[in-house]
mmCIF file as gemmi writes it, N, C-alpha and C atoms, coordinates in Angstrom:
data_model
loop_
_atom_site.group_PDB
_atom_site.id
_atom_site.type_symbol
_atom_site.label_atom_id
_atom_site.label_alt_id
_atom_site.label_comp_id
_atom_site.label_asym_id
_atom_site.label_entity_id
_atom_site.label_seq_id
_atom_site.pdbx_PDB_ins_code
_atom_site.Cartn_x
_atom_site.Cartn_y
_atom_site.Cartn_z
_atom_site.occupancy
_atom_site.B_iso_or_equiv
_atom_site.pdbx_formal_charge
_atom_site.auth_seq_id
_atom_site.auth_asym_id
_atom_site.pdbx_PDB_model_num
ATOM 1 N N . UNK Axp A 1 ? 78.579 128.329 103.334 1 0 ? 1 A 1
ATOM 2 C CA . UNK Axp A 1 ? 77.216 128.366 102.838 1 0 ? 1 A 1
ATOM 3 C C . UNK Axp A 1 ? 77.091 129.534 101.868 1 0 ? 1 A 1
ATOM 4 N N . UNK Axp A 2 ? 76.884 129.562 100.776 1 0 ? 2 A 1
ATOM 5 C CA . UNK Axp A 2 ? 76.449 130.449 99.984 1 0 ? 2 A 1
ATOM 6 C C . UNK Axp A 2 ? 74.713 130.77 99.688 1 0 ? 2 A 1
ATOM 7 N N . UNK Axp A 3 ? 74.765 131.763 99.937 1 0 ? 3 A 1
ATOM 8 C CA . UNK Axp A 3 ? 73.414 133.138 99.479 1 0 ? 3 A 1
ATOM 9 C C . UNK Axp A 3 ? 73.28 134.209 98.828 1 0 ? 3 A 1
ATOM 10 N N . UNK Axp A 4 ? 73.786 134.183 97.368 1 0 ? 4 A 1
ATOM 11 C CA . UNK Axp A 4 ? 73.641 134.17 96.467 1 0 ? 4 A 1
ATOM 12 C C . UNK Axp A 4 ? 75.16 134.579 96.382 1 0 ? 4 A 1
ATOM 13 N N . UNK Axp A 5 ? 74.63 136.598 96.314 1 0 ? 5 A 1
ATOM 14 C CA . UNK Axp A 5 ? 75.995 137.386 96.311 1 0 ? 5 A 1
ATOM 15 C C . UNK Axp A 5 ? 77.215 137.521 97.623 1 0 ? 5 A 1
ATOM 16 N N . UNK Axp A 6 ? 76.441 136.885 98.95 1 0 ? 6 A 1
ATOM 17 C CA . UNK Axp A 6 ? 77.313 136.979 100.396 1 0 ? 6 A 1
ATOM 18 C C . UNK Axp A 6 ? 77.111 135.398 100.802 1 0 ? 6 A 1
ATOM 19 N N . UNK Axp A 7 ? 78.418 134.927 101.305 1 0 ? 7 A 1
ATOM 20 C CA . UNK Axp A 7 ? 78.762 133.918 101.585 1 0 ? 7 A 1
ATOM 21 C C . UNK Axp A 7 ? 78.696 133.559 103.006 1 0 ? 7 A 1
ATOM 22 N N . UNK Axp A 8 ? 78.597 133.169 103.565 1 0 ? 8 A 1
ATOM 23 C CA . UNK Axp A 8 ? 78.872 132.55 104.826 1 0 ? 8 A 1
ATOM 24 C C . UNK Axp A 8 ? 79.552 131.453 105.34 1 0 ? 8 A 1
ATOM 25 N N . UNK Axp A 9 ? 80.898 131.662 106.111 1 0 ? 9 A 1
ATOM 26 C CA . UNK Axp A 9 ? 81.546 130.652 106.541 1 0 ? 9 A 1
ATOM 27 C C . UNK Axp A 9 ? 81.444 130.241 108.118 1 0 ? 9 A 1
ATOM 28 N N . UNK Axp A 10 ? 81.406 128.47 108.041 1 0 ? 10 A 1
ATOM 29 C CA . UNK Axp A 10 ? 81.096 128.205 109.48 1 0 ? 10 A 1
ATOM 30 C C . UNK Axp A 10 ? 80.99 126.717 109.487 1 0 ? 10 A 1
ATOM 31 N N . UNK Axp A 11 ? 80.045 126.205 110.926 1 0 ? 11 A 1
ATOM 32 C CA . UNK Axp A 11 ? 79.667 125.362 110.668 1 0 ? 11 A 1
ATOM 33 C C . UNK Axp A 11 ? 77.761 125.246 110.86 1 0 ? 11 A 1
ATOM 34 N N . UNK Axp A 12 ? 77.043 124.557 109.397 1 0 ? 12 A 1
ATOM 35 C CA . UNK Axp A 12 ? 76.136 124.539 109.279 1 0 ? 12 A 1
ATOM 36 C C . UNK Axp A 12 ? 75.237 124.071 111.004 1 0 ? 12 A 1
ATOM 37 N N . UNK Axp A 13 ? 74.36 124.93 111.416 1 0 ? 13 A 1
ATOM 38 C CA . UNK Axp A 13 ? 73.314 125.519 110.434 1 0 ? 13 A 1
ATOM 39 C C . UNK Axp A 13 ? 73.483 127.036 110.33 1 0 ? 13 A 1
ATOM 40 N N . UNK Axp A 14 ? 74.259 127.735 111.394 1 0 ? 14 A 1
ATOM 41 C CA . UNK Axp A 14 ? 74.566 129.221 111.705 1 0 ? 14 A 1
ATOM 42 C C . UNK Axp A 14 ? 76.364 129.464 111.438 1 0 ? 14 A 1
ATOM 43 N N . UNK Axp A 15 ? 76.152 130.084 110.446 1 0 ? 15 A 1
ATOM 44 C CA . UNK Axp A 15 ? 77.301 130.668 110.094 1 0 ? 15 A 1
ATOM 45 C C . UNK Axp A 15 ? 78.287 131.541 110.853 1 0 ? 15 A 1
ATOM 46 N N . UNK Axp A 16 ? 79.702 131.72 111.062 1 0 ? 16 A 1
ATOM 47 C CA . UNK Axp A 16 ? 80.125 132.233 112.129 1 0 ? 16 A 1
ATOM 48 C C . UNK Axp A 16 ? 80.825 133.379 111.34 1 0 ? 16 A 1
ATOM 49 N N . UNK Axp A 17 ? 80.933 133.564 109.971 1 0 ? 17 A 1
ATOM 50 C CA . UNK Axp A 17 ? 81.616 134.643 109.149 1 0 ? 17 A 1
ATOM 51 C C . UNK Axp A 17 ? 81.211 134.712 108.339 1 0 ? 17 A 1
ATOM 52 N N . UNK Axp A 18 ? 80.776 135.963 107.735 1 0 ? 18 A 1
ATOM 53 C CA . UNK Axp A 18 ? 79.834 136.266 106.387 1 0 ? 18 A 1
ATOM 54 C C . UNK Axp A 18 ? 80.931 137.774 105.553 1 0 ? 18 A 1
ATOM 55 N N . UNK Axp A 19 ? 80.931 136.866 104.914 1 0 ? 19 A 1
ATOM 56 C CA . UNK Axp A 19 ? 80.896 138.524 103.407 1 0 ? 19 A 1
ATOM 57 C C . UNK Axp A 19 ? 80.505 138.45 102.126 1 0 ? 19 A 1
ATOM 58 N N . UNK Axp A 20 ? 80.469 139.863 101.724 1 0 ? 20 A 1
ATOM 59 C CA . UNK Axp A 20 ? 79.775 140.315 100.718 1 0 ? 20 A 1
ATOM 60 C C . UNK Axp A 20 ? 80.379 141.043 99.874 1 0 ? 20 A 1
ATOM 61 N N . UNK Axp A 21 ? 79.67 141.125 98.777 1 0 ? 21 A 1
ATOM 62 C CA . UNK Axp A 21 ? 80.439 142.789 98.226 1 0 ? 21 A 1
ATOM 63 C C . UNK Axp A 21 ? 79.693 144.291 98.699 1 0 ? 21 A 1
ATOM 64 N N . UNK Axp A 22 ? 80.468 145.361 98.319 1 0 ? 22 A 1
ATOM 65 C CA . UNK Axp A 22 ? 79.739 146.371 98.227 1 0 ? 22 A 1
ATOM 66 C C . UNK Axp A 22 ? 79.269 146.288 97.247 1 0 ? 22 A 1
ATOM 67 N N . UNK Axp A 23 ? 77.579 146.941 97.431 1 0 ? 23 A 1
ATOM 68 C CA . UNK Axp A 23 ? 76.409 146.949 96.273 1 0 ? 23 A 1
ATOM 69 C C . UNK Axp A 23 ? 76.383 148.184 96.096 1 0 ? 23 A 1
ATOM 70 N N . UNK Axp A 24 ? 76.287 149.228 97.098 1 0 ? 24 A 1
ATOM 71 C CA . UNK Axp A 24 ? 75.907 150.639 96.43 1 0 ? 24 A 1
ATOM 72 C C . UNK Axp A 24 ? 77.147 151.191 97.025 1 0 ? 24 A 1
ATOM 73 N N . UNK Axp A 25 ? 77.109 152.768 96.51 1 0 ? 25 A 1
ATOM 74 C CA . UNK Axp A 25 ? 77.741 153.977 96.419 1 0 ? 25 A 1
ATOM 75 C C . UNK Axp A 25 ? 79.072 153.834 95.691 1 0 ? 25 A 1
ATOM 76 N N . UNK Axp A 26 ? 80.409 154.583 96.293 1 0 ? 26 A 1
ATOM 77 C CA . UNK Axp A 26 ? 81.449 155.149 95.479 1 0 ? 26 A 1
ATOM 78 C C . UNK Axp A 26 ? 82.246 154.983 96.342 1 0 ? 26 A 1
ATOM 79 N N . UNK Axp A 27 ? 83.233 154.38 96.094 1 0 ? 27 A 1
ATOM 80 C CA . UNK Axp A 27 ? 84.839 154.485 96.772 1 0 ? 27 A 1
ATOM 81 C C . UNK Axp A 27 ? 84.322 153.618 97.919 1 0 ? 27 A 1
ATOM 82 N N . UNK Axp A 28 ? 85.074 154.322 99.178 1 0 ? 28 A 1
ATOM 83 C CA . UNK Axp A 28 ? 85.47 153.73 100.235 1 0 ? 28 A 1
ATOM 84 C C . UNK Axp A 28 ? 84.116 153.383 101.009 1 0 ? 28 A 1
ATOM 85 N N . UNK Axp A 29 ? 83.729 151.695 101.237 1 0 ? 29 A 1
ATOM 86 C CA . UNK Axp A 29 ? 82.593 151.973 101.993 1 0 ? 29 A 1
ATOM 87 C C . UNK Axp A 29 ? 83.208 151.021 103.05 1 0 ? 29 A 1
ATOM 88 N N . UNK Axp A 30 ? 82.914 151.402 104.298 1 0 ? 30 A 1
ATOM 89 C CA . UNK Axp A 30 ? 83.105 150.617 105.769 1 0 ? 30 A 1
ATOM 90 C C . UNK Axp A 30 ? 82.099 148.952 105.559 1 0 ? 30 A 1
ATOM 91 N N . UNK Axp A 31 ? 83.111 147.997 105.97 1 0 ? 31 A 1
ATOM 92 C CA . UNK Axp A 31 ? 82.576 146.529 106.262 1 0 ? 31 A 1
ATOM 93 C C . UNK Axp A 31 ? 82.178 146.943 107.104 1 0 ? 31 A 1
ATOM 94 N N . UNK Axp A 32 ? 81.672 145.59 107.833 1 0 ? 32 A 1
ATOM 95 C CA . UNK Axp A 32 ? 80.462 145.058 109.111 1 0 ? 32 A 1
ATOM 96 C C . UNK Axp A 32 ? 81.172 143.559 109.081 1 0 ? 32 A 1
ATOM 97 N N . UNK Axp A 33 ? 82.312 143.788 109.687 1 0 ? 33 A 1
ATOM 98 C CA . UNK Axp A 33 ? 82.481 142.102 110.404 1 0 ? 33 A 1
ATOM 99 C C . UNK Axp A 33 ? 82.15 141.511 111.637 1 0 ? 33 A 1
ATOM 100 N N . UNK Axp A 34 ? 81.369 140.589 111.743 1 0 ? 34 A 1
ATOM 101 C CA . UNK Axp A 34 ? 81.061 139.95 112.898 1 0 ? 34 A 1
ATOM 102 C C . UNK Axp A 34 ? 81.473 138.973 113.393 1 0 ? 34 A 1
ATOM 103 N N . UNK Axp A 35 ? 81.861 139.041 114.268 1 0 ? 35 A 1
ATOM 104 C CA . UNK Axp A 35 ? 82.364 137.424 115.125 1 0 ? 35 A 1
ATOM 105 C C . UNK Axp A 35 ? 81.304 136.406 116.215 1 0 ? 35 A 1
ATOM 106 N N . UNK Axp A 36 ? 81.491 135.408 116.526 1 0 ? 36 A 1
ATOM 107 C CA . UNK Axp A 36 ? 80.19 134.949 117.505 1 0 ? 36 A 1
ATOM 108 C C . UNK Axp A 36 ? 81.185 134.442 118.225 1 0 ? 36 A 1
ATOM 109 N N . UNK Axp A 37 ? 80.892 135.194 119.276 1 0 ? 37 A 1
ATOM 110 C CA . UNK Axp A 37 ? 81.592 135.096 120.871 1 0 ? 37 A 1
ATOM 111 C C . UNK Axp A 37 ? 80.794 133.542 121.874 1 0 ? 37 A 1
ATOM 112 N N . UNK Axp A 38 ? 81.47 133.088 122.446 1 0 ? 38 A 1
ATOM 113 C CA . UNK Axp A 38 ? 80.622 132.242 123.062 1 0 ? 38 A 1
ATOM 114 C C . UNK Axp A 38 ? 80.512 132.41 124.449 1 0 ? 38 A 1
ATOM 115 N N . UNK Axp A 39 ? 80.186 133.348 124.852 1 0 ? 39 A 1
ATOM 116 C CA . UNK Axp A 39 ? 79.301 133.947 125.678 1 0 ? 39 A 1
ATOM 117 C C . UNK Axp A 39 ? 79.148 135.287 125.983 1 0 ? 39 A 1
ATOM 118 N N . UNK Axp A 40 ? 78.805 136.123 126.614 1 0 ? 40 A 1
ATOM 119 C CA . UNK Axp A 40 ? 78.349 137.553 126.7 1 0 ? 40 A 1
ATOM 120 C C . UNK Axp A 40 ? 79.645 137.923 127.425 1 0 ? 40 A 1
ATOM 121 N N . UNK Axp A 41 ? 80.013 137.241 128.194 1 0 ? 41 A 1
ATOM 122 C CA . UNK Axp A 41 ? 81.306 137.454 129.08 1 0 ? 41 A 1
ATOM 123 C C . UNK Axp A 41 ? 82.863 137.983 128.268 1 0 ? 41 A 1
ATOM 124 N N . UNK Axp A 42 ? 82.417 137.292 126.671 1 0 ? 42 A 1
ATOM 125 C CA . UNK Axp A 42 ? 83.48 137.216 125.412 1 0 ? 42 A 1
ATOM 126 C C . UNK Axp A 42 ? 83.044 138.462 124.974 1 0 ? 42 A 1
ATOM 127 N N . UNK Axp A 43 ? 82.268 138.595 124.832 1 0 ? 43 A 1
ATOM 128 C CA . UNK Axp A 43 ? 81.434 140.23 124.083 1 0 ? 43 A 1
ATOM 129 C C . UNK Axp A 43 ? 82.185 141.423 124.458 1 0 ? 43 A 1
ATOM 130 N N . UNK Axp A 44 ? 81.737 141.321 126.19 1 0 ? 44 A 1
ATOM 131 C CA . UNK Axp A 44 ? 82.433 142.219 126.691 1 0 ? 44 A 1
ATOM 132 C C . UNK Axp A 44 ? 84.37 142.464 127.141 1 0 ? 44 A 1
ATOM 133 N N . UNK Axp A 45 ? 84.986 141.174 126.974 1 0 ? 45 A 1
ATOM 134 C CA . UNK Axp A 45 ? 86.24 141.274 126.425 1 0 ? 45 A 1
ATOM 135 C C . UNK Axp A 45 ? 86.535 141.925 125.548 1 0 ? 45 A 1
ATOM 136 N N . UNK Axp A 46 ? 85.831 141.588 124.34 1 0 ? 46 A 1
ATOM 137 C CA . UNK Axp A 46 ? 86.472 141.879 122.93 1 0 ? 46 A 1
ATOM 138 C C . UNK Axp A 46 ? 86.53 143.475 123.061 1 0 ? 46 A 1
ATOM 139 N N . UNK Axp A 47 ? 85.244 144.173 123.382 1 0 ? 47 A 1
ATOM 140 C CA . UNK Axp A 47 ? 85.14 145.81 123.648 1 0 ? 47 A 1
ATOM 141 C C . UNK Axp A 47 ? 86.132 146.189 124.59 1 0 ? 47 A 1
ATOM 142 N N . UNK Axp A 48 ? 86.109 145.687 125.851 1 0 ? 48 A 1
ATOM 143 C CA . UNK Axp A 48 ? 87.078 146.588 126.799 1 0 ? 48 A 1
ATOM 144 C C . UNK Axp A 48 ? 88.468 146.59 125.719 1 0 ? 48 A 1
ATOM 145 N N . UNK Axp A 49 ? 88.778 145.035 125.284 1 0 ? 49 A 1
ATOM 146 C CA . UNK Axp A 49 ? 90.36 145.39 124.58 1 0 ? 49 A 1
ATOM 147 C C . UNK Axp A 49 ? 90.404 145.848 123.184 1 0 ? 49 A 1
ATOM 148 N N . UNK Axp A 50 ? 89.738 146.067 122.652 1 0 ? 50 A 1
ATOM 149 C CA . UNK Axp A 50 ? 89.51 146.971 121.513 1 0 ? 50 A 1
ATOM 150 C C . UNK Axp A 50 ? 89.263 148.754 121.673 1 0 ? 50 A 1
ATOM 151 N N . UNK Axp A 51 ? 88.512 148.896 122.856 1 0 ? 51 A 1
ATOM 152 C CA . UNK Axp A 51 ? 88.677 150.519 123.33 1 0 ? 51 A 1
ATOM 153 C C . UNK Axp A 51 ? 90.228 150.874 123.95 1 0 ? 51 A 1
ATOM 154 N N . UNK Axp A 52 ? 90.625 149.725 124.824 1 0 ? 52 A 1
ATOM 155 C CA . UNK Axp A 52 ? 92.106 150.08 125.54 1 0 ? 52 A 1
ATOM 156 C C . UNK Axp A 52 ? 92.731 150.381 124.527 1 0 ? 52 A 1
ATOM 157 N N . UNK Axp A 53 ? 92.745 149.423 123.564 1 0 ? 53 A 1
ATOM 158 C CA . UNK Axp A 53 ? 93.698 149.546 122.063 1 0 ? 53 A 1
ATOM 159 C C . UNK Axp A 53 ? 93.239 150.8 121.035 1 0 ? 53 A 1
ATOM 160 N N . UNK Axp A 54 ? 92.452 151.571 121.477 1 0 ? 54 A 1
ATOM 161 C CA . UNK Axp A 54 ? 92.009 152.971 120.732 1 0 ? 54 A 1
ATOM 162 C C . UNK Axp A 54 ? 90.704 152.678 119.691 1 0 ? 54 A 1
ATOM 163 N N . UNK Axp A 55 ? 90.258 151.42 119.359 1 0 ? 55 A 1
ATOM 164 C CA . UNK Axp A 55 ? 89.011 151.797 118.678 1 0 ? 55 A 1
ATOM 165 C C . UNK Axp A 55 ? 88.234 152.739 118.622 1 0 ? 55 A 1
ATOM 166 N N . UNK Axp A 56 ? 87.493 153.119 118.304 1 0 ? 56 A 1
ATOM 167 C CA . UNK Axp A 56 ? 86.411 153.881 118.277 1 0 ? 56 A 1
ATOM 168 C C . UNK Axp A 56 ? 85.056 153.037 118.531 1 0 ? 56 A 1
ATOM 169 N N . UNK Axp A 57 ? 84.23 153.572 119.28 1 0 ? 57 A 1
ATOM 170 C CA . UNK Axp A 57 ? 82.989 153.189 120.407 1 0 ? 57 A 1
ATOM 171 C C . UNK Axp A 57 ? 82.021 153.329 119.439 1 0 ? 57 A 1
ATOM 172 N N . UNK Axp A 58 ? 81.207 152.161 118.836 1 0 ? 58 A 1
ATOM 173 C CA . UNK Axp A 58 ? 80.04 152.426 117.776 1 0 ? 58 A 1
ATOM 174 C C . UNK Axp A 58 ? 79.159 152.177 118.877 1 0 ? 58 A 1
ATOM 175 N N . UNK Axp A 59 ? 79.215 150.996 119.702 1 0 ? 59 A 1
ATOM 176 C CA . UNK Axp A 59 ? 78.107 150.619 120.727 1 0 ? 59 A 1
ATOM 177 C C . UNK Axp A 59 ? 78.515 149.813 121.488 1 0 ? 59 A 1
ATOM 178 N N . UNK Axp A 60 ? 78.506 149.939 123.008 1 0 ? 60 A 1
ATOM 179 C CA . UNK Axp A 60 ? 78.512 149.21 124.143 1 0 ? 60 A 1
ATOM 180 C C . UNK Axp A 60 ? 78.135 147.817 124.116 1 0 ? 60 A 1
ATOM 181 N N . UNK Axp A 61 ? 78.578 147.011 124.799 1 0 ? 61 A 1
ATOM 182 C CA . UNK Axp A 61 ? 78.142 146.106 124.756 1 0 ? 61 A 1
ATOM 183 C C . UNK Axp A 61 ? 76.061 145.983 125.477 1 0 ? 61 A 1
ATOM 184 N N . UNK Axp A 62 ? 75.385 145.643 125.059 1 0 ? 62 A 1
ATOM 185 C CA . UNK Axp A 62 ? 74.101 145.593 125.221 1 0 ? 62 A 1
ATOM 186 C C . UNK Axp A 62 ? 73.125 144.178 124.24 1 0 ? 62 A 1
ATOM 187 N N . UNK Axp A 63 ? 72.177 144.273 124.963 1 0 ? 63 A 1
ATOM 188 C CA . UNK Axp A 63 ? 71.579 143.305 123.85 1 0 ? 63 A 1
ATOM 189 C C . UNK Axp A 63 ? 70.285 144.031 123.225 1 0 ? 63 A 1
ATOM 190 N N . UNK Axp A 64 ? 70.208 143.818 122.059 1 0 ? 64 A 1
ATOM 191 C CA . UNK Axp A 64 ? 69.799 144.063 120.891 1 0 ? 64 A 1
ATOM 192 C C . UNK Axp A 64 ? 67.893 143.18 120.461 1 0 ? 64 A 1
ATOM 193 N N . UNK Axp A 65 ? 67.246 143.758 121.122 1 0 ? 65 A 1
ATOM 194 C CA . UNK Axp A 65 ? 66.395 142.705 120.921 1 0 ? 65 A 1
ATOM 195 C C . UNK Axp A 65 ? 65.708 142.802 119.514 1 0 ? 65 A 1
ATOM 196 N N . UNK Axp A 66 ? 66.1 143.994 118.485 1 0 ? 66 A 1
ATOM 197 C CA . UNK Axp A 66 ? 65.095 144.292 117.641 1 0 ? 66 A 1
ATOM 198 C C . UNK Axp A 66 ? 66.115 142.982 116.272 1 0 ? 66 A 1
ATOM 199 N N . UNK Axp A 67 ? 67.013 142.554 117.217 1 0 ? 67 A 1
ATOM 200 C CA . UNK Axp A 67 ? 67.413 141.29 116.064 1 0 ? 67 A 1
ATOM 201 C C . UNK Axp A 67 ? 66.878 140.21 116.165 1 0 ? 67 A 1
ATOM 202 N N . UNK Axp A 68 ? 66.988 139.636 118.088 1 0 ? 68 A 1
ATOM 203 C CA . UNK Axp A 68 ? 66.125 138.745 118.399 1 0 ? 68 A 1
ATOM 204 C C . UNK Axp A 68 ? 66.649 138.668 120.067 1 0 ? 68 A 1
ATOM 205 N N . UNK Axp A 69 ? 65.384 138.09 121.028 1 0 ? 69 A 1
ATOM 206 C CA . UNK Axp A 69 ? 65.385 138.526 121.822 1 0 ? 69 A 1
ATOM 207 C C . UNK Axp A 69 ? 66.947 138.25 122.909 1 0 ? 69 A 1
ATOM 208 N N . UNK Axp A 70 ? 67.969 137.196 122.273 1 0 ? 70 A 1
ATOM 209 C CA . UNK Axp A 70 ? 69.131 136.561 123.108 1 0 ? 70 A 1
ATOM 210 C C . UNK Axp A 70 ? 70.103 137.235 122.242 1 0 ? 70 A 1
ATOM 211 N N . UNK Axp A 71 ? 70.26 138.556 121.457 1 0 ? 71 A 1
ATOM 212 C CA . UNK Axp A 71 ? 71.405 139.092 120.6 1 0 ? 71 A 1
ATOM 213 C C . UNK Axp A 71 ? 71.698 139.71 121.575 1 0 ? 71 A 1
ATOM 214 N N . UNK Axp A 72 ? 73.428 139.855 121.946 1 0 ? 72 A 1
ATOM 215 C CA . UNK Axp A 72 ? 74.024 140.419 122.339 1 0 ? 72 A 1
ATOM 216 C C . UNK Axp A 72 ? 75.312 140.753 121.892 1 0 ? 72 A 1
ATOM 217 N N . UNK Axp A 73 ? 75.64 142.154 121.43 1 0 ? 73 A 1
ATOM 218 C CA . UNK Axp A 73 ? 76.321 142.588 120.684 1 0 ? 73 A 1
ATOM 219 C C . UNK Axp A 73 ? 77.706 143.832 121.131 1 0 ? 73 A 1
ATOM 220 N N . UNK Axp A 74 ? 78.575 144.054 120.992 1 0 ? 74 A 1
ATOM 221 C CA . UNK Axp A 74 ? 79.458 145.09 121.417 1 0 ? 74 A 1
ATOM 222 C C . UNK Axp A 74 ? 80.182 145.889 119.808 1 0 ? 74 A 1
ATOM 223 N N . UNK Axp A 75 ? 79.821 146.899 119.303 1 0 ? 75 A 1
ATOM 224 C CA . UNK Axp A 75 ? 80.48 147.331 117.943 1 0 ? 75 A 1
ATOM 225 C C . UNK Axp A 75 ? 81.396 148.317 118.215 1 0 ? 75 A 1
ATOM 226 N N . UNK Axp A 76 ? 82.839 148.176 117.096 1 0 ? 76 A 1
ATOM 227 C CA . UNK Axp A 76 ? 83.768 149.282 117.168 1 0 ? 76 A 1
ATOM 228 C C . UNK Axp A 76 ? 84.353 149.165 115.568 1 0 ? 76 A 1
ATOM 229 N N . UNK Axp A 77 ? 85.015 151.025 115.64 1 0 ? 77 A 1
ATOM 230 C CA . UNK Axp A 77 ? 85.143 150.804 114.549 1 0 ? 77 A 1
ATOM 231 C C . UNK Axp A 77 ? 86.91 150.506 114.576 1 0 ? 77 A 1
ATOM 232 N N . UNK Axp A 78 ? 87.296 149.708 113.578 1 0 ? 78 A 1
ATOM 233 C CA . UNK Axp A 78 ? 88.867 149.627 113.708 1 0 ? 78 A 1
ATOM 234 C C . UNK Axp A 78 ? 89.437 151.147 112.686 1 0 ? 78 A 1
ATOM 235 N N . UNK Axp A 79 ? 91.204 150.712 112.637 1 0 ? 79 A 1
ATOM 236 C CA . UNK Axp A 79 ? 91.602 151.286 112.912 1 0 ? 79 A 1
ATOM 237 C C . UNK Axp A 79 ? 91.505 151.957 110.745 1 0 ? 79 A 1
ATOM 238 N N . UNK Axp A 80 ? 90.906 150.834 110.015 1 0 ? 80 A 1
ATOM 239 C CA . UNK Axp A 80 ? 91.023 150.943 108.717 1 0 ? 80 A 1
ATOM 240 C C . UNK Axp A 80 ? 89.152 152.005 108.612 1 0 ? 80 A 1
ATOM 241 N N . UNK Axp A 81 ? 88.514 151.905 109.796 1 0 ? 81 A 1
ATOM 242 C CA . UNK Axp A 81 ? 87.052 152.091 109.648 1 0 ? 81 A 1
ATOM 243 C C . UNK Axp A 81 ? 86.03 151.331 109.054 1 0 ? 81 A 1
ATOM 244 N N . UNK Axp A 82 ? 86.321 149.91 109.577 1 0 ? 82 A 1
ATOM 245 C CA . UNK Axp A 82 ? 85.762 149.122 109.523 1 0 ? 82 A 1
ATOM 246 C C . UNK Axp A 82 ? 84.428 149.387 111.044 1 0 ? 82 A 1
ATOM 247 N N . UNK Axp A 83 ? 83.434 149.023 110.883 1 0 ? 83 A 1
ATOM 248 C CA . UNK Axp A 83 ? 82.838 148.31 111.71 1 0 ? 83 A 1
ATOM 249 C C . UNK Axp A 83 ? 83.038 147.022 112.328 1 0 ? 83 A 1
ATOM 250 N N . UNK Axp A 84 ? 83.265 146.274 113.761 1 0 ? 84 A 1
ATOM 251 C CA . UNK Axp A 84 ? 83.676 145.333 113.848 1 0 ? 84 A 1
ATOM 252 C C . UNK Axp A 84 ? 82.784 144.867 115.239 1 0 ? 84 A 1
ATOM 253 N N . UNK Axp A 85 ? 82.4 143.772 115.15 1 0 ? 85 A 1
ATOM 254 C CA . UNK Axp A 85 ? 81.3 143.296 115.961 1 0 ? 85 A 1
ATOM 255 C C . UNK Axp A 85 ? 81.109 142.309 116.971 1 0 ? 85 A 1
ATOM 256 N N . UNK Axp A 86 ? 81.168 141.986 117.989 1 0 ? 86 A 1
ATOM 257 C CA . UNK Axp A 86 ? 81.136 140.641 118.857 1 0 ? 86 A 1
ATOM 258 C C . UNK Axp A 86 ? 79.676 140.488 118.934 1 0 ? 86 A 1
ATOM 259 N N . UNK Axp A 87 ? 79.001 139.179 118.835 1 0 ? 87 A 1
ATOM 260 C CA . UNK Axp A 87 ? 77.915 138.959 119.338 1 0 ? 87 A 1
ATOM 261 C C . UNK Axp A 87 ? 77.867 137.444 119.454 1 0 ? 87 A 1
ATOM 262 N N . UNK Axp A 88 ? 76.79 137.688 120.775 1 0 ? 88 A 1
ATOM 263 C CA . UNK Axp A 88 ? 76.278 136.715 121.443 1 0 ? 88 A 1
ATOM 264 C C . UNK Axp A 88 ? 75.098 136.101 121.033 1 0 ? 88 A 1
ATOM 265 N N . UNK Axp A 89 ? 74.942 134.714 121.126 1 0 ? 89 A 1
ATOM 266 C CA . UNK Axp A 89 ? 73.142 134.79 120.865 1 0 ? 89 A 1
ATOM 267 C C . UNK Axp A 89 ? 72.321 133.692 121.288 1 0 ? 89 A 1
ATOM 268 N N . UNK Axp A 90 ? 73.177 133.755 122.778 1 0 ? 90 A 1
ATOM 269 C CA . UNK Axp A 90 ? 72.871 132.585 123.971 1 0 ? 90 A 1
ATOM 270 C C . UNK Axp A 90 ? 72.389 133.386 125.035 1 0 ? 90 A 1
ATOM 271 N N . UNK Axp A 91 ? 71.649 133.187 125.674 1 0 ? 91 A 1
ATOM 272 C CA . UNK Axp A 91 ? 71.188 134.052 127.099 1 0 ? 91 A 1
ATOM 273 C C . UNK Axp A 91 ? 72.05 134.462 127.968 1 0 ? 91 A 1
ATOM 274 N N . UNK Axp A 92 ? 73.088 133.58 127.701 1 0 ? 92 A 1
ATOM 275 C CA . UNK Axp A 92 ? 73.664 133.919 129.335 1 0 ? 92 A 1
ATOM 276 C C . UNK Axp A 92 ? 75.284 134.565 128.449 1 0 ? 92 A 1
């Protein structure tokens, strides 16, 4: 699915991979990749084995209501300093 300058790959109607370019600043700027886990149970996989494996801890797994009230999310940064994201966005 394309929107304008960031794309989204998946299957319609919710996209399961999005990128973009960098728009502002200089040099090196950290992505935001997200994945959609299919269930909260996956969320919290992806974090425990991404901290065992040395990530760095942006945020616990928790849910996020100021996205919407069933986001549930776990962020780390990898090893390039990326941001990297599991989320949920099923209740359970």
């Amino acid at each position: 699915m394309d929107f304008g300058a960031v794309i989204g790959f998946g299957i319609p109607p919710r996209p399961t991979f999005w990128i973009g370019p960098q728009t502002s600043g200089e040099g090196f700027r950290e992505s935001h990749v997200a994945f959609v886990a299919p269930n909260r149970g996956a969320v919290e996989a992806f974090f425990d084995a991404a901290v065992r494996d040395g990530a760095e801890i942006l945020h616990a797994p928790r849910l996020w209501p100021e996205y919407h009230e069933d986001y549930f999310g776990a962020f780390v940064r990898d090893p390039d300093g990326n941001n990297v994201e599991a989320v949920c966005h099923s209740p359970e």
